[in-house]
N, C-alpha and C positions, 0 to 999 in steps of 0.2 A: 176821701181820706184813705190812706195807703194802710194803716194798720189804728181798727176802730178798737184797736186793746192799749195803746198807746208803748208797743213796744218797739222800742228804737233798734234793735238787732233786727227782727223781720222789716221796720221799712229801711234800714241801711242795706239791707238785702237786694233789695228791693231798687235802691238808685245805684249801687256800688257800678255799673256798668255805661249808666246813662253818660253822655256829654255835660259837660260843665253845664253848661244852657239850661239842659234841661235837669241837673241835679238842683242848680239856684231854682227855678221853678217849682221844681216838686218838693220842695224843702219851704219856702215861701209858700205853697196853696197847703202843705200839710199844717203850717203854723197858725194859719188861718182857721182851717178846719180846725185844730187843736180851745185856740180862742172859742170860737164857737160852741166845741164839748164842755171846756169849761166852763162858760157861763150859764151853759145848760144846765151842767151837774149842780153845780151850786145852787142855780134857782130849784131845781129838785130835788134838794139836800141828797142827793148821792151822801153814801160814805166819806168818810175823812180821807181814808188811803186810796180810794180812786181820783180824787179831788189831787191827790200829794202825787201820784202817778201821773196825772195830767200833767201837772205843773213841772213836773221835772223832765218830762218826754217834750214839753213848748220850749223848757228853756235849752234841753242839748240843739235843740233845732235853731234856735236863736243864737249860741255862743258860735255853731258851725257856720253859719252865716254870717255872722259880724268876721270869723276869721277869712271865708270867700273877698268878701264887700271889703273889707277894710285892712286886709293881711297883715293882721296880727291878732295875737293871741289874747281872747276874752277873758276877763276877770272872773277865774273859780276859785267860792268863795267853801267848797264844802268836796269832800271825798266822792261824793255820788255825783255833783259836777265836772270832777276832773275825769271819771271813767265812765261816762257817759259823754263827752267832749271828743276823750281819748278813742272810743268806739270810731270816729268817724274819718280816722288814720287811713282805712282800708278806702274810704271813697276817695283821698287827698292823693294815697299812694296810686290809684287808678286811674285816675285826671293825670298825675306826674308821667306815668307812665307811657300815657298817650298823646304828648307835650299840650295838653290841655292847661296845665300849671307848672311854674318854674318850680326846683326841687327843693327849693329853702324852703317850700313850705312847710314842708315834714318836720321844718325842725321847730313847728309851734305844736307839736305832738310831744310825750312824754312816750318813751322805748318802751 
């Protein structure tokens, strides 16, 4: 697991430079490892806000992913979804840049 504090800025950091390939990868094994903390934390009643930390650092990893996989833009249903979503501009614009992705992606980012 790329960031065992579940903070999405250090692991965005973190693939901002990788190839597609391997950003879908490390994005998919982090979500997994995520699942795995979670059901950890919970079985050993961890606190409520690291349990709510978990779950909102699997789902930005999951809405980035369904926009990879399926290009288009996931359904944010809450202010910390959309700027947690919105974080992942910098890895979409680094792909674009490198004709890794055509440039309409950008435009399932909010400016």
């Amino acid at each position: 697991m790329i960031s065992e504090e579940c903070d999405l800025d250090r692991f965005i950091d973190a693939i901002k430079d990788l190839t597609y390939h391997e950003v879908l990868t490390s994005i998919l094994k982090e979500g997994y490892a995520t699942d795995d903390l979670l059901v950890h934390k919970k079985r050993d009643g961890a606190p409520e806000e690291e349990i709510e930390r978990a779950s909102e650092y699997n789902k930005a990893l999951r809405d980035f992913v369904f926009l990879l996989q399926a290009g288009q833009r996931p359904d944010l249903v809450s202010d910390v979804e959309s700027k947690n979503y919105n974080k992942f501009r910098r890895v979409a614009k680094s792909l674009v840049e490198r004709g890794e992705l055509l440039p309409a992606i950008l435009n399932y980012f909010d400016d």
